[in-house]
N, C-alpha and C positions, 0 to 999 in steps of 0.2 A: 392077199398077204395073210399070213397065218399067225391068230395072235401067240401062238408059242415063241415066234421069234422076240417077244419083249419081255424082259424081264425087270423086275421090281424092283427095287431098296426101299428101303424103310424111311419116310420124311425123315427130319429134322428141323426142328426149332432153333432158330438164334433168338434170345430170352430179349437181348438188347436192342436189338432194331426189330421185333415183333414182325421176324420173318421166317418163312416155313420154305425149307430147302427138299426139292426133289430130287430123287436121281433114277435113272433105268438104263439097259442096255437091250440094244436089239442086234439081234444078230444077223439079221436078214441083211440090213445094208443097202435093200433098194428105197427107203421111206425117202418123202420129199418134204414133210412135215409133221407134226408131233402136235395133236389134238390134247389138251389137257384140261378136265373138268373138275372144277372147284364145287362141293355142294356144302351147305349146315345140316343137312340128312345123310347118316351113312348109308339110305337107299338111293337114295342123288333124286328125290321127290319134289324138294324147294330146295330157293337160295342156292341153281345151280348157276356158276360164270364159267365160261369158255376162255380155253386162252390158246393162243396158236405160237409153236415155237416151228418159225420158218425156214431153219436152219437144219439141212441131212446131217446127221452125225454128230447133234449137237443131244447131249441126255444128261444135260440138269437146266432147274427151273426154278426160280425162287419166287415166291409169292410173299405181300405182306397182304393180308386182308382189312386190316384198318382193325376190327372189332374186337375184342375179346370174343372167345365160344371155341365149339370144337371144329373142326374141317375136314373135309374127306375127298381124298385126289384119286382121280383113277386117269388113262391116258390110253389113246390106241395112235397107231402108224396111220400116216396115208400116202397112197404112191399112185401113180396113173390107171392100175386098175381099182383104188380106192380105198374104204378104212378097214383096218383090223377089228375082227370081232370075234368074242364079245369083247367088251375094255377091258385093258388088266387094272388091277386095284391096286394103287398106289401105297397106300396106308393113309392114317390119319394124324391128324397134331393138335393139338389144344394153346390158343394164344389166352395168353392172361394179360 
């Protein structure tokens, strides 16, 4: 799969439920799942969590992390011959 097929948006915060909204589009259409990595390094170094959204066709994702800090989403495709590389970068959001 070819990571050109996904494309990004820019997170979003909901200030009130200290929740961080994803969104992306892939165009390819063959994915069977949606790898999503949560890190507190905009290098994804530490404090990285994995989340699996098991649903094709599905491209948003809401995350509440519990903590105040910054956070950094990035996310690839996976289909039978495997993941997209490298990951695209999601963006970042900041929970207060």
């Amino acid at each position: 799969m070819d990571h050109t097929d996904l494309l990004a948006a820019s997170p979003y915060h909901v200030p009130a439920a200290k929740t961080v909204g994803l969104m992306w589009s892939d165009t390819a259409g063959d994915q069977t799942v949606f790898e999503i990595e949560r890190s507190t390094m905009s290098d994804f170094s530490q404090g990285v969590v994995t989340f699996y959204v098991p649903t094709p066709n599905v491209f948003e994702f809401f995350d509440a992390p519990g903590l105040s800090g910054p956070y950094f989403y990035e996310v690839c495709a996976i289909n039978s011959g495997g993941s997209s590389t490298p990951w695209i970068y999601l963006g970042s959001a900041t929970i207060s």
